[in-house]
N, C-alpha and C positions, 0 to 999 in steps of 0.2 A: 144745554148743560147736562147731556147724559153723562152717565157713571160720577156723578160729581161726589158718592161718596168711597169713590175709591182712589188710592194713592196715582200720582201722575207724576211720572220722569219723562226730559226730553235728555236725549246725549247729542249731544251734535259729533259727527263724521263717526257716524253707528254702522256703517256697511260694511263694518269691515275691523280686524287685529282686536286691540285692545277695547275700541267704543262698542263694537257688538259682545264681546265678552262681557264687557259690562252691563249695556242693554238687557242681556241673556240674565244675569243673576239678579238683576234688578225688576225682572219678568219675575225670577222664579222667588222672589222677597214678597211676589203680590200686588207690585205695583202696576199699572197698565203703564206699558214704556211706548214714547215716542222716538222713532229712529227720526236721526235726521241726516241727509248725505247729498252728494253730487252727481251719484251713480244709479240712474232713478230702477235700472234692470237690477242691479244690488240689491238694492233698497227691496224692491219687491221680494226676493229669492231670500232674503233676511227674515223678513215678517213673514213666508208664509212657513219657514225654517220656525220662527218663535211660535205663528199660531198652531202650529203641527204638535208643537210639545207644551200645550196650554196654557199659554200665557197672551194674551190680551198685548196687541203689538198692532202698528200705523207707521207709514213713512211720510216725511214730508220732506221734498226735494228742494235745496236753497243753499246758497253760496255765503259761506258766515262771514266773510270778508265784505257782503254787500249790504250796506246800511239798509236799503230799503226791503228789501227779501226779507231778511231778519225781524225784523221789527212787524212787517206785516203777517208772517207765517207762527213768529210767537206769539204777536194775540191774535189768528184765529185758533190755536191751541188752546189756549189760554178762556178765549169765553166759549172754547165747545166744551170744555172740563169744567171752567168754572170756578178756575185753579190749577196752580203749578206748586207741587211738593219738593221738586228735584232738579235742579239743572243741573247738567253734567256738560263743562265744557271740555268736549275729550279733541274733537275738530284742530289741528294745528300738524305741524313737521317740520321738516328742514329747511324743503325748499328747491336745495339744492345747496352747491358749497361756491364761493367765490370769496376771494381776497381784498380786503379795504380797495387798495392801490386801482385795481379794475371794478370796483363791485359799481356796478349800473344803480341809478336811483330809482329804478323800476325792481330790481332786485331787493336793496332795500325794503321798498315801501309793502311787497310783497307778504316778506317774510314777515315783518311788522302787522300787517294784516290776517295773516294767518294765526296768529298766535296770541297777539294783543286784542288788534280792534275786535277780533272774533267774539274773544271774552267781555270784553264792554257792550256791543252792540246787543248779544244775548245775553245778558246778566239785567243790563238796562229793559230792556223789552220784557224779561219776565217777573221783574220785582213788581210792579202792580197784581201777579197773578201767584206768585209768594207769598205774599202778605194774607192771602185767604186760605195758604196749604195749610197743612197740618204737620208740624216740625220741620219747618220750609228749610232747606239747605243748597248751596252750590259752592259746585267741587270743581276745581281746576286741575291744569296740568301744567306743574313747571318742570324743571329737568336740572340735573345735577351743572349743567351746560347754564343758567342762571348764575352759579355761584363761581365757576372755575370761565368761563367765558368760551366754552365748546374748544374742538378741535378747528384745526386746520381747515380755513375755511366756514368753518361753525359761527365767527364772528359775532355776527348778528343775530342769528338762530339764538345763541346764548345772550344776547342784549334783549330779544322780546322775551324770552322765560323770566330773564330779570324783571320785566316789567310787569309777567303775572305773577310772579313770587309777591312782590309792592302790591298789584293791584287788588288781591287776595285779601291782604291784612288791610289794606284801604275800605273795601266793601264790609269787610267783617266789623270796623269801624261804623261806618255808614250805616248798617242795617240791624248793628244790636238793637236798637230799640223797636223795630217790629218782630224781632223773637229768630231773625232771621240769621243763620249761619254761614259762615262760609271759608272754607278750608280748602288745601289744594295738597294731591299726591305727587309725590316726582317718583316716575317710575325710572328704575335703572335700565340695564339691557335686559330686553323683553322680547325673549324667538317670536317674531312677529314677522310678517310682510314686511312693515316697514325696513327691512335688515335683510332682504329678499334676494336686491342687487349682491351685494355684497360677499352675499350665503353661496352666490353660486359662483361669484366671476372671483372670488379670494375665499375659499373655504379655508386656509389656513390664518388667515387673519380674524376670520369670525369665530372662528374653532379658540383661539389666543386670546379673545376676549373675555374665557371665565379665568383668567390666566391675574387679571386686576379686580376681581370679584371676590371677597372674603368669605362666601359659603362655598366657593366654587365651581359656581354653576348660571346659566343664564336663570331667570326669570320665566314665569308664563303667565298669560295675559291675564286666564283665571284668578293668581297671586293678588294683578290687582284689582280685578273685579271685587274680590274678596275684602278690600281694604274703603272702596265705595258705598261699598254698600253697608260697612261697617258706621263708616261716615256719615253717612245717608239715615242712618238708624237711631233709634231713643237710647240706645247703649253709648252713641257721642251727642248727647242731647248738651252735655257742659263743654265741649270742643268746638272751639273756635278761633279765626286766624290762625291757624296752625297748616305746616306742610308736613307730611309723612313721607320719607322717604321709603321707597321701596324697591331696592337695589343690594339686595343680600352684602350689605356694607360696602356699594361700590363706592361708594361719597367718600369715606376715609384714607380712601387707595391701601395698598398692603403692600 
């Protein structure tokens, strides 16, 4: 139970865009942050990126889609701290895109796993080691693609956000009586890797994209680093089930 009286965040799928952006401010807020990813050479080149600019950082390598990985890797977290302040479930994507008509049930279950069971199986796994933080919180990721049912292809991707959008206010349900909160950001379009493809094999369509964005401009990951860690903080000690959009008004269209 070293450093047990210091703050403790885990993000899952930290090696990288928006989770290590987050990881990073959530380092520089003072918490010891736990990376967690799939890419254990990332993972490494991450924390010694964090320990370099003073903040207190660890990887732990594990597939949030795997019941047993998960669950055994957040409690040994969990009783080497002594406690868990923050889960940040960042770990989820697209997938990939396929159409009802052909979509495989392996595709499916995939995306569903990526996005959903990801958030159960680490939400689940760290509320025994919440209950001991200190203004315990977990933050999701849903996506505008929850409420409008994604693009083309997007089908399902936008059917498992819907079910962290639900799962979010379900848990914040469930866990008000241990003090425990839980709130989810929907980041809009965020210059991100995630957007990588795209950036380079259609730079006019990526370019088009601040074109249905009402500030008129992409997003950066810092943006919603910035909104976590807000979430994360005694400043939203009364916020709860709540999702913050943060997509410079894409949610409204224009």
């Amino acid at each position: 139970m070293s450093n047990s009286n210091n703050k403790v965040a885990l993000v899952t799928g930290a090696t990288g865009g928006i989770g290590f952006e987050v990881a990073k401010r959530l380092g520089q807020d003072g918490y010891t942050v736990v990376l967690n990813g799939i890419e254990d050479e990332a993972g490494a080149e991450r924390v010694a990126e964090l320990t370099a600019a003073g903040i207190t950082a660890e990887y732990y390598g594990f597939d949030v889609t795997k019941e047993e990985e998960v669950t055994a890797n957040i409690t040994a977290i969990g009783e080497k701290y002594g406690k868990i302040d923050v889960l940040v479930n960042n770990a989820g994507g697209l997938g990939g895109r396929q159409r009802f008509e052909e979509m495989t049930t392996d595709f499916y279950r995939f995306v569903m796993a990526l996005n959903l069971d990801s958030v159960f199986f680490a939400s689940r796994a760290s509320i025994p080691f919440l209950k001991k933080g200190d203004l315990p919180t977990i933050i999701n990721y849903t996506s505008n693609a929850g409420w409008n049912a994604g693009g083309p292809g997007a089908g399902i991707y936008g059917t498992s956000k819907a079910g962290v959008h639900a799962i979010t206010r379900a848990l914040a349900k469930d866990l008000a009586e241990y003090g425990i909160r839980v709130n989810a950001v929907s980041p809009g379009t965020i210059d991100t890797p995630f957007h990588a493809q795209i950036k380079s094999t259609k730079p006019e369509v990526f370019a088009s994209w601040k074109n249905n964005i009402m500030l008129g401009r992409l997003g950066q990951p810092e943006e919603v680093a910035s909104v976590v860690s807000f979430l994360a903080g005694k400043d939203a000690a009364f916020i709860t089930a709540e999702t913050v959009q943060i997509g410079g008004g894409q949610a409204l269209g224009i």
